[in-house]
Backbone bond lengths (Angstrom), bond angles and torsions (degrees), N, CA, C in turn:
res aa  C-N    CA-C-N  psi(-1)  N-CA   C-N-CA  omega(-1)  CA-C   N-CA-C  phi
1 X - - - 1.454 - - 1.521 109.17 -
2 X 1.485 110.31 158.18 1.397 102.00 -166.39 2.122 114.37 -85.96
3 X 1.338 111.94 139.34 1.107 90.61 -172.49 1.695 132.18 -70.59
4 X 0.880 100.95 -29.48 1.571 102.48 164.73 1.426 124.84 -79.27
5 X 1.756 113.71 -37.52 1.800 108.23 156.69 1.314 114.62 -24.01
6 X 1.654 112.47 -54.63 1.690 112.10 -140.39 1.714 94.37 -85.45
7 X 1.234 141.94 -53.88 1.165 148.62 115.83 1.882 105.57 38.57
8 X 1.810 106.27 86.53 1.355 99.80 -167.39 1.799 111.76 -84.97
9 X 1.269 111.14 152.42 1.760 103.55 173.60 0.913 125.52 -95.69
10 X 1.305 117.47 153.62 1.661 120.64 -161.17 1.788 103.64 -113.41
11 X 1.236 100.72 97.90 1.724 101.22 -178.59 1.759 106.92 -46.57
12 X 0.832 85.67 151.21 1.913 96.48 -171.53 1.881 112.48 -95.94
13 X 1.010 118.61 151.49 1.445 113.21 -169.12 1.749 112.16 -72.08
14 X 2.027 95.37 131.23 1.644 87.09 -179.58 1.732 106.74 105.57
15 X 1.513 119.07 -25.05 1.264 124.87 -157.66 1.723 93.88 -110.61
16 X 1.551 114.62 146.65 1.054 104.79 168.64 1.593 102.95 -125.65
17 X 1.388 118.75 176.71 1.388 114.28 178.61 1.535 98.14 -147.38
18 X 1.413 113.68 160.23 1.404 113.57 -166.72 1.383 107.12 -145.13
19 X 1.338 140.31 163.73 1.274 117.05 178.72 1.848 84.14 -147.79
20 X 1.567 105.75 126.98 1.379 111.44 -172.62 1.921 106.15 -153.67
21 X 1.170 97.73 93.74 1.593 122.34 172.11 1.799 94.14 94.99
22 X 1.541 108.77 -110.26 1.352 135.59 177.37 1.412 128.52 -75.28
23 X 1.894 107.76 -20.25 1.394 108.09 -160.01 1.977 92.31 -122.60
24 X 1.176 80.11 -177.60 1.965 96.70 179.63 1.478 75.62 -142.55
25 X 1.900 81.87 138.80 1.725 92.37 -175.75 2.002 90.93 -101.44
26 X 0.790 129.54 -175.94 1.599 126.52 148.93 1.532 100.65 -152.09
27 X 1.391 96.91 137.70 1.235 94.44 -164.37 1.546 106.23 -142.37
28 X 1.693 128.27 109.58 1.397 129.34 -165.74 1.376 118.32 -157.36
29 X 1.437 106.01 -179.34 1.912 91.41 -165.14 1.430 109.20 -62.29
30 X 1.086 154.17 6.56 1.811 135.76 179.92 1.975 78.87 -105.10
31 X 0.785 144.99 19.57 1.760 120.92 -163.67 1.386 117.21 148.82
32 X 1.830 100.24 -163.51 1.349 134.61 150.66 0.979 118.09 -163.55
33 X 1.602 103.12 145.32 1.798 110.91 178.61 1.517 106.68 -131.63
34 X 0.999 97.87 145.13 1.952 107.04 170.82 1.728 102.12 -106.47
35 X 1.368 92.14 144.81 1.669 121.27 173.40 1.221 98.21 -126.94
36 X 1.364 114.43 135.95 1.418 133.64 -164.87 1.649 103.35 -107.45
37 X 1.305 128.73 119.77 1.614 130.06 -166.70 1.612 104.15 -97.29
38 X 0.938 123.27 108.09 1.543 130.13 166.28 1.682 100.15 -39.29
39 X 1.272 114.35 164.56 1.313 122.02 179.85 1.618 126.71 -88.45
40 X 2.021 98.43 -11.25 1.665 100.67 175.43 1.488 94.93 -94.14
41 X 1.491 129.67 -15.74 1.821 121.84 175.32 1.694 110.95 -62.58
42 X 0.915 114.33 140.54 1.760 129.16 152.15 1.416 108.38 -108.18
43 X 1.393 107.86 142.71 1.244 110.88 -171.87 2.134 89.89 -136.93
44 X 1.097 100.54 110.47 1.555 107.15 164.55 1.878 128.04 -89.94
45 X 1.287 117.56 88.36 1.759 105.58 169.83 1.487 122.86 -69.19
46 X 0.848 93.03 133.74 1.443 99.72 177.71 1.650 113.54 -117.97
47 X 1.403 111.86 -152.16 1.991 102.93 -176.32 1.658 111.54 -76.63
48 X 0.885 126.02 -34.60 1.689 145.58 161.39 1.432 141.08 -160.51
49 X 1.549 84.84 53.00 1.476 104.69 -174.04 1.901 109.76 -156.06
50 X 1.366 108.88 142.83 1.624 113.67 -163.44 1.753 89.30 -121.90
51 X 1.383 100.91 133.74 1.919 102.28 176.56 1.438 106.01 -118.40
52 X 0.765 134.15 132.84 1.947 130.29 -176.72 1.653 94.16 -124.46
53 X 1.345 103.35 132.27 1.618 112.96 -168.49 2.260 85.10 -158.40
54 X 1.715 85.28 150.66 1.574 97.34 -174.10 1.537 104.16 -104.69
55 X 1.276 103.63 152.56 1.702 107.04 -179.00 1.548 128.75 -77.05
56 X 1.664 106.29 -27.33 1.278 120.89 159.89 1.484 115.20 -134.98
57 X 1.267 112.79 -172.92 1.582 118.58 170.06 1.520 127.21 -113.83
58 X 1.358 108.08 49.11 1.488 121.32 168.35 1.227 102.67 -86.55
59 X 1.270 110.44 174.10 1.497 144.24 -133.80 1.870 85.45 -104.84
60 X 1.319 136.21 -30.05 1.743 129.70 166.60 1.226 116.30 -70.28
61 X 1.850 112.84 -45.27 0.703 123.77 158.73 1.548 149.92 -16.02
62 X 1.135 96.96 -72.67 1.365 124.83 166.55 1.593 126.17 -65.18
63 X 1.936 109.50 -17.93 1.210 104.73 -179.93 1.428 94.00 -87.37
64 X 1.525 104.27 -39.61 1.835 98.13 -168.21 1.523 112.33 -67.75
65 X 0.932 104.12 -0.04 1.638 99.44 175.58 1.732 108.19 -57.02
66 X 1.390 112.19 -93.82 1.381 112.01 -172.66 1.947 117.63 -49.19
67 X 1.219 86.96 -25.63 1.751 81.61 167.98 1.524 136.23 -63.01
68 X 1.289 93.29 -56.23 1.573 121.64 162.74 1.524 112.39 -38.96
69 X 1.402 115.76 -54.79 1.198 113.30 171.75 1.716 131.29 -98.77
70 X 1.660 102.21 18.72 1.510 109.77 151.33 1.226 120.85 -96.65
71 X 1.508 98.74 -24.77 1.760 99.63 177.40 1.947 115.06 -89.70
72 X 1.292 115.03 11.54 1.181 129.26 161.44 1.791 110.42 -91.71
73 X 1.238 101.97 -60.27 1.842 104.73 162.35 1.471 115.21 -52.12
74 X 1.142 142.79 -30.28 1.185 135.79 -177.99 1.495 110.85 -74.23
75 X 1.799 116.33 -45.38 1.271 138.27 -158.29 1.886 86.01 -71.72
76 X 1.032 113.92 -50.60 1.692 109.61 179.63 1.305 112.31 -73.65
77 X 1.000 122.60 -36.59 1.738 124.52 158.34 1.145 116.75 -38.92
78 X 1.220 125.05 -63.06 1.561 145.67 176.87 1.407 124.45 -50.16
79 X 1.801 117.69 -51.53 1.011 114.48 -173.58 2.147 104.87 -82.13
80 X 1.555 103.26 -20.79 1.557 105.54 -178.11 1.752 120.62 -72.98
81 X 1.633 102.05 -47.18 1.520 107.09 166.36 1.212 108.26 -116.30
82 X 0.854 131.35 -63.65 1.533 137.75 -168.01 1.421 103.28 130.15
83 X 1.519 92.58 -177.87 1.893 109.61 175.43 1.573 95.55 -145.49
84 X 1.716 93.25 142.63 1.580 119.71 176.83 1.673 104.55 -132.27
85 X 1.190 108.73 144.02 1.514 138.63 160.51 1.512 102.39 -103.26
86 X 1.824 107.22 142.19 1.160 91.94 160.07 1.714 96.16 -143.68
87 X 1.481 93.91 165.81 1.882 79.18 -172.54 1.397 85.12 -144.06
88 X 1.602 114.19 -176.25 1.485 124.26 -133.72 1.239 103.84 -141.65
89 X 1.513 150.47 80.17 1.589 138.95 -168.54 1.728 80.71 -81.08
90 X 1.953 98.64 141.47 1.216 136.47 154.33 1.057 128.40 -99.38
91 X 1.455 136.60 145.43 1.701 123.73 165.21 1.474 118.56 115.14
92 X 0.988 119.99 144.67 1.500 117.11 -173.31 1.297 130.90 -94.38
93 X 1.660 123.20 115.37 0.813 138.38 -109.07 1.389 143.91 27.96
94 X 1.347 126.50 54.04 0.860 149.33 169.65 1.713 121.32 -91.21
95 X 1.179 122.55 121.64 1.741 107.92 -166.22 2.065 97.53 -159.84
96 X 0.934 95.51 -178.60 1.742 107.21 179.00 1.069 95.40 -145.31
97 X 1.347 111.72 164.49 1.868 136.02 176.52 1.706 94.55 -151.78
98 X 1.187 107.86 148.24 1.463 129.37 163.34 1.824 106.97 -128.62
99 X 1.408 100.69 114.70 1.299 115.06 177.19 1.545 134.91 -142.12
100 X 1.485 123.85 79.43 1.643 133.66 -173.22 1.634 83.79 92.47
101 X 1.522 128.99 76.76 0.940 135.32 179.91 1.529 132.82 0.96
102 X 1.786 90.55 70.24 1.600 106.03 172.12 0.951 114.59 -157.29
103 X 1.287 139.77 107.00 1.429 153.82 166.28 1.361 128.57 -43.95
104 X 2.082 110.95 101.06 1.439 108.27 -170.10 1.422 79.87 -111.36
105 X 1.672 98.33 150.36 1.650 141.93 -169.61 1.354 99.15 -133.83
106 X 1.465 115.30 124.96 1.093 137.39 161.12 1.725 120.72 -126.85
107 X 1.734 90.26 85.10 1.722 109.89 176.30 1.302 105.11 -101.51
108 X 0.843 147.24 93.79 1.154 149.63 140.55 1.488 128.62 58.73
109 X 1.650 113.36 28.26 1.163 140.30 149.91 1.351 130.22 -56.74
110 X 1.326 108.91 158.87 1.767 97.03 177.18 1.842 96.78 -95.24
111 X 1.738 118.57 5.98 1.382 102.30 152.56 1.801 105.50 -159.79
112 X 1.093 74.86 172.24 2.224 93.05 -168.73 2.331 79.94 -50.84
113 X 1.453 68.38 143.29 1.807 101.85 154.01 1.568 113.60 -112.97
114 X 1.675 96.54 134.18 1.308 98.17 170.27 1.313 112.44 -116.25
115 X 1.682 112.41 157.76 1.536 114.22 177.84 1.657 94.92 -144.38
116 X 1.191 99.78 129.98 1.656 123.03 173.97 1.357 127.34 -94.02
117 X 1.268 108.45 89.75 1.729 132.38 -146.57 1.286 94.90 -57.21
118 X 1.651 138.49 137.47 1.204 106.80 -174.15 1.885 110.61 -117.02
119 X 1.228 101.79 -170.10 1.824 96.27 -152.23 1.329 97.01 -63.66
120 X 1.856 116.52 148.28 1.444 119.91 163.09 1.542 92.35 102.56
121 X 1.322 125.59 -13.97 1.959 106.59 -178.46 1.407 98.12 -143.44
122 X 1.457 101.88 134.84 1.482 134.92 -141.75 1.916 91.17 -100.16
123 X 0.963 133.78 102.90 1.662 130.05 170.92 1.830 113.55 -85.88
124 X 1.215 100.33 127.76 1.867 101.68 175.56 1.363 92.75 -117.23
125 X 1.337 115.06 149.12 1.653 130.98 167.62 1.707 100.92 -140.34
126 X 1.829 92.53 111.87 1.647 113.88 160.94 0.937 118.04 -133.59
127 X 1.270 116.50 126.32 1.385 133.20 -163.69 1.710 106.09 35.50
128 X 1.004 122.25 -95.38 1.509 115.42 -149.72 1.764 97.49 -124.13
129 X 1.187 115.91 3.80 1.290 115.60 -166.28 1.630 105.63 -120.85
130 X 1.153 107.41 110.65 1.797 118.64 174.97 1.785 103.29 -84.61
131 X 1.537 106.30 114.65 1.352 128.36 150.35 1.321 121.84 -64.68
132 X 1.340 129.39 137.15 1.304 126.10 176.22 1.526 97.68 -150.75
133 X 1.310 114.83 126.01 1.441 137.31 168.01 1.159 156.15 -125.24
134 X 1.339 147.12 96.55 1.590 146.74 -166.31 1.072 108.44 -123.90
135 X 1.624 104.97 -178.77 1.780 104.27 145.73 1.669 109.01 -123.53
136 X 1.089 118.31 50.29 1.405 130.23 154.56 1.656 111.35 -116.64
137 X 1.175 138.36 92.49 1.100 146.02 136.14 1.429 122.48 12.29
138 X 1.552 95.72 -78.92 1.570 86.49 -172.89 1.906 124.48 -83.12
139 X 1.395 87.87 -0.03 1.596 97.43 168.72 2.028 117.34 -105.98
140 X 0.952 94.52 14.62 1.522 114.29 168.45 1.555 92.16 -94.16
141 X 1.233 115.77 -81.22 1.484 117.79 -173.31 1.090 129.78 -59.67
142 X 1.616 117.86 -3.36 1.565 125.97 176.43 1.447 85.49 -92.29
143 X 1.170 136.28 -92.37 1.382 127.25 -160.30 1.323 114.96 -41.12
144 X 1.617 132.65 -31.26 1.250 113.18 171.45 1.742 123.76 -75.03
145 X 1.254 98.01 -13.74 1.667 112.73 172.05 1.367 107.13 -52.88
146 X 1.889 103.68 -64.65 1.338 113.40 -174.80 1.515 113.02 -65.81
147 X 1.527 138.24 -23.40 1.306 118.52 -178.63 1.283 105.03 -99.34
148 X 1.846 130.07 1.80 1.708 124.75 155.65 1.633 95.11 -78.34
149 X 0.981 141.96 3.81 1.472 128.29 -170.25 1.953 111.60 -104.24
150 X 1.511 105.78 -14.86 1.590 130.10 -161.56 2.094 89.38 -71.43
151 X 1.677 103.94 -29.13 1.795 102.03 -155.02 1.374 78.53 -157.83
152 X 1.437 155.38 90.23 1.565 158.66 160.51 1.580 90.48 -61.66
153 X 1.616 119.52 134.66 1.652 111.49 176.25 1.482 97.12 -83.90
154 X 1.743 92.17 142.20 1.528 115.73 -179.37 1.555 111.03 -62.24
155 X 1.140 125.97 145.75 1.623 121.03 151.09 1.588 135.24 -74.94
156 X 1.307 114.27 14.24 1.367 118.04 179.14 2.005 91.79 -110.02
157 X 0.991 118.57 -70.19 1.716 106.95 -170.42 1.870 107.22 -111.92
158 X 1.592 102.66 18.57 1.381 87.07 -178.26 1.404 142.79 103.43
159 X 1.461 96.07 -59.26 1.927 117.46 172.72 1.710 123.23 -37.40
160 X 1.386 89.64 106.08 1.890 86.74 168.56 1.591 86.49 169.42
161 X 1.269 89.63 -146.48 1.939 118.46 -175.60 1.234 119.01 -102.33
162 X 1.046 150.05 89.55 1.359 155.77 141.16 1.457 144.14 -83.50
163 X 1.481 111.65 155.58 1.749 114.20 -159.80 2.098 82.96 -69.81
164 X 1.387 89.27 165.15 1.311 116.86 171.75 1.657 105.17 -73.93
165 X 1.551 120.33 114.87 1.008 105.70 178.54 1.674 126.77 103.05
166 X 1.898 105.55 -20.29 1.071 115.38 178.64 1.305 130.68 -83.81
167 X 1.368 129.74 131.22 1.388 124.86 -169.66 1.393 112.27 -99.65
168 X 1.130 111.02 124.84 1.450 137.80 166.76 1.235 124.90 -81.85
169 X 1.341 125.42 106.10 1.442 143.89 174.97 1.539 103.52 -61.81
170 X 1.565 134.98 108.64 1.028 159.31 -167.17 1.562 101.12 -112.69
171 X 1.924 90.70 130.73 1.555 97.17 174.85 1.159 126.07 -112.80
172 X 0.770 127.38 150.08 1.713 116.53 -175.20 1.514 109.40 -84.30
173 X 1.467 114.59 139.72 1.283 107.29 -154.99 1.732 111.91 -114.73
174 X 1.311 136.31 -175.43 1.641 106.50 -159.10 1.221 117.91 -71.40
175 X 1.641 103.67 172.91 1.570 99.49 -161.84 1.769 80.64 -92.70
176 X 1.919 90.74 172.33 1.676 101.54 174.13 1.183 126.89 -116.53
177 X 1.104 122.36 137.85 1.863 119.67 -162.80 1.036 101.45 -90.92
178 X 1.720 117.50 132.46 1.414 136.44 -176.05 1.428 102.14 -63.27
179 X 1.662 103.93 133.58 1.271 118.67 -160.41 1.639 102.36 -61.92
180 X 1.254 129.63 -70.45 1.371 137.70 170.70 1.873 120.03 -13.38
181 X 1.308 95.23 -18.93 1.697 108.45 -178.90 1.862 106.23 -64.75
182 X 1.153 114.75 111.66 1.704 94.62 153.91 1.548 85.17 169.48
183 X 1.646 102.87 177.01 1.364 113.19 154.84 1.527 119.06 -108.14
C-alpha cells in the first residue's frame, strides 16, 4: 500500500470538507477548491479526519493512490492558509512593476516583458522580490515557474529570476592573459 495514500488527514480548524458524487469540496476562510476522485479512489470523511484507500490493486490504481490523497491535503492546505512562492530579480537594473493586473519585468531585454497574473493569485513586488499567492498549489507554482522562466539566472554572474533561497551553481568564467604577453 502506498505510504503516504494510507496516511489519514487531519482537517484543519475552521475548514470543512465534503464529499459529493466524484469530487471533495474543501471549503474554508481563504475559499474553495474541488478535487476530482477517480473511480478506483475511496475517499472516507469522518469527524476531522479524511482516509483515501483504492478499490483494487492494479497498476492506475496504485499510482492514484498517494496522489489523490496529496492533492486532497493540499486542497485543505490551501483553502485554510494558503501557499506563496517567492522569487528574487538579480542584476542591474533589473526591477518589476505590477499595474491593472499585469506584471512588467524589466531583465535585461531591449523591451519590458509582460505576464498576466492569472485569476485567484494575488502578486506583491518589493524591491527585488516577487510575491506570489493562492490557495491552489499547483497554480501558485505554475505561474512562478513561468515568470522564473521569462530571465533563468545565468551561471557566469548570476543575473535573471530566481526562487527565494535558490542556489545557483556558478562558473568561473575565462581566465585573462597578462597584458605584457605578445610579440
Amino acid at each position: 500500500m502506498s505510504k503516504i495514500g494510507r496516511r489519514p488527514i487531519q482537517i484543519p480548524e475552521g475548514v470543512t470538507a465534503k464529499l459529493d458524487g466524484g469530487n471533495v469540496t474543501a471549503v474554508g476562510p481563504l475559499g474553495t477548491l474541488n478535487c476530482a476522485i477517480p473511480s478506483q479512489i475511496k475517499v472516507d470523511i469522518e469527524e476531522n479526519t479524511i482516509s483515501v484507500s483504492r478499490k483494487a490493486d492494479d497498476k492506475l490504481s496504485k499510482s492514484m493512490h498517494g496522489t489523490i490523497r496529496a492533492l486532497i491535503a493540499n486542497a485543505l492546505t490551501g483553502v485554510s492558509s494558503g501557499f506563496e512562492k517567492q522569487l528574487e530579480i538579480i542584476g542591474v537594473g533589473y526591477r518589476a512593476a505590477i499595474e491593472n493586473n499585469i506584471l512588467t519585468l524589466k531583465v535585461g531585454f531591449s523591451h519590458e516583458v509582460e505576464k498576466a497574473i492569472p485569476e485567484g493569485l494575488t502578486v506583491e513586488v518589493k524591491k527585488n522580490i516577487i510575491s506570489i499567492k493562492g490557495i491552489d498549489k499547483q497554480k501558485v507554482g505554475q505561474t512562478a515557474a513561468e515568470i522564473r522562466a521569462i530571465k533563468k539566472p545565468e551561471p557566469y554572474k548570476g543575473k535573471g529570476i530566481k526562487y527565494v533561497g535558490e542556489k545557483i551553481n556558478r562558473k568561473v568564467g575565462k581566465a585573462v592573459k597578462s597584458a605584457g604577453t605578445g610579440a
